[in-house]
N, C-alpha and C positions, 0 to 999 in steps of 0.2 A: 493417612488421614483422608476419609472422604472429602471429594470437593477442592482439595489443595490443589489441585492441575499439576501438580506434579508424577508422571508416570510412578506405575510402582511392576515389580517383577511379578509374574505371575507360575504357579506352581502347575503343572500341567505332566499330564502321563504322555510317554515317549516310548514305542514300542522297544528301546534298547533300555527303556532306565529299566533298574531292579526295581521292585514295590515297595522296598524300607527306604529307596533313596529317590526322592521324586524331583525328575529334572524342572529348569526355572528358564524358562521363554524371557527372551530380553525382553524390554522397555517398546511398548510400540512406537514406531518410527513416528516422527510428527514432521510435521515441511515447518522448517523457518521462514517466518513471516518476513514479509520483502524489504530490505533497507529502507530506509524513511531519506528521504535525500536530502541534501540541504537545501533551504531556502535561498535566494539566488536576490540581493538588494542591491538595488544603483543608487549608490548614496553621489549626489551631485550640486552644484553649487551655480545655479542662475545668474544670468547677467553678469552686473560690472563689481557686484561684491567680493572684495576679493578678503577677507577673510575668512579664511579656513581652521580653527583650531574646534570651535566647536563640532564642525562636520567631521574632522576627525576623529574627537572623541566619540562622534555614533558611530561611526565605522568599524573603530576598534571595541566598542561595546560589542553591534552585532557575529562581528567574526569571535570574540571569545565568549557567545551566545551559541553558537555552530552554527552560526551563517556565515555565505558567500558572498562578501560584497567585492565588488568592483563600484570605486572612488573613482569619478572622471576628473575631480582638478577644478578650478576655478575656473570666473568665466566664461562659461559654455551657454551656448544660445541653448533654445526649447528646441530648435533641429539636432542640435547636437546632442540633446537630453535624448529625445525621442530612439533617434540611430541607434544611439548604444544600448537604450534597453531593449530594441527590438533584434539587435547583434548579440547579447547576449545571457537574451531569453529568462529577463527577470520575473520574478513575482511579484517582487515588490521598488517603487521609485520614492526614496526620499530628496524632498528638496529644501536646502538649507539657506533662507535667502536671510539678507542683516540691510539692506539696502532702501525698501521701503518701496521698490518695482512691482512688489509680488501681484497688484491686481495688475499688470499689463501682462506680466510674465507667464504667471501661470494661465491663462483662459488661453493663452498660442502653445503651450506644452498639451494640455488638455484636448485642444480643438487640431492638434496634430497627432497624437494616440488615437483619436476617435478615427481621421482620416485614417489611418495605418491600420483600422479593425484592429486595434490594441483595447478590448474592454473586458479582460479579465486579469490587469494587473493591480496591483494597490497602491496607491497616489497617496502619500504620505507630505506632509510641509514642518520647517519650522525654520526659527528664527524671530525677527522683530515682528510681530503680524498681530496689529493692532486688535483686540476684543471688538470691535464696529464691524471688522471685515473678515471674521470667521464666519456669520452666516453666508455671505458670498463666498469663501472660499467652499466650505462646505458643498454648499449650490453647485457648483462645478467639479462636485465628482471627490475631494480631497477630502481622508478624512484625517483623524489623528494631527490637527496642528499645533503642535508644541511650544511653549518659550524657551526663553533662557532659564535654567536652573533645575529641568523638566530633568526627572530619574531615569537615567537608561533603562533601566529596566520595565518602566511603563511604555518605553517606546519599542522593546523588543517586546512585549507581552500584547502591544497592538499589534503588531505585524505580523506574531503568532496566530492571531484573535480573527484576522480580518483579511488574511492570502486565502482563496477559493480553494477548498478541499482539491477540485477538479484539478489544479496549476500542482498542486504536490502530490497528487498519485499519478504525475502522469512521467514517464522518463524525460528525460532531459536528450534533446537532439547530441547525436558524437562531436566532439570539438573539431575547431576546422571551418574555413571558409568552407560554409554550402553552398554559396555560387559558382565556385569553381567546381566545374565535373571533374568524376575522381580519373580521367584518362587525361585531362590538359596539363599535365608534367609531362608526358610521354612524346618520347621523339617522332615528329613531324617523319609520317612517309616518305621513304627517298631522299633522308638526312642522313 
């Protein structure tokens, strides 16, 4: 069928074929288009709120989505937000706060990315976050902030929607501390 992009065999004369029997050229070679990688999301949990069932269930939404999250745990300052997504080379940072911190919180997450030349990852919120304070949150770079009761799958179809082509065509560094050079295992001269 014309147009179906599916190869088809092609009939072609072969100085050994007979003329009643006409030899059939394979299927032209075509390159496999390159793996699509996973998306790579730090799903994490600000300050002192320490519940986590909701940020679990986006976690386990986005990984059976085919994404790669790494879950930091409860908790965690915006330094410690920051670190891990720049350790672990995300695309995307969801932050799950229930607390009501989120304008102190988030503009030191935001204003420590910036510092780190981190502005091509995706800044994602949810949790309690009053309808007054999504234009400010917005204003500062976040978009996608969610409530309670919000469908995983609008929140995977954002992060789909809104990760920079550039950050998923591009490889993924090899695992492994890159600050450690690859010869400082290696025994000391004269050991």
């Amino acid at each position: 069928m014309e147009g179906s992009g599916s190869p088809r065999a092609v009939a072609v004369a072969s100085p050994t074929a007979r003329p009643d029997q006409p030899s059939v050229a394979p299927p032209p070679q075509t390159q496999a288009a390159p793996p699509v990688r996973q998306l790579r999301v730090l799903v994490a949990k600000p300050g002192l709120d320490g519940h986590d069932r909701g940020a679990k269930i986006i976690a386990r939404a986005l990984r059976d989505a085919g994404m790669e999250v790494i879950y930091t745990g409860i908790r965690q300052t915006p330094q410690m937000i920051v670190e891990a997504a720049i350790q672990e080379d995300v695309d995307a940072i969801l932050l799950s706060i229930l607390s009501g911190a989120h304008m102190a919180i988030f503009p030191k997450i935001m204003d420590l990315l910036r510092a780190e030349g981190v502005d091509d990852v995706l800044v994602m919120a949810g949790g309690i976050l009053p309808d007054e304070d999504i234009p400010a949150i917005e204003a500062m770079g976040i978009k996608g902030n969610f409530g309670p009761g919000t469908n995983t799958q609008d929140i995977v179809a954002v992060i789909r929607a809104n990760v920079p082509p550039a950050r998923i065509n591009r490889p993924l560094p090899p695992r492994g501390d890159a600050s450690v050079p690859p010869d400082a295992h290696a025994p000391a001269e004269g050991a």
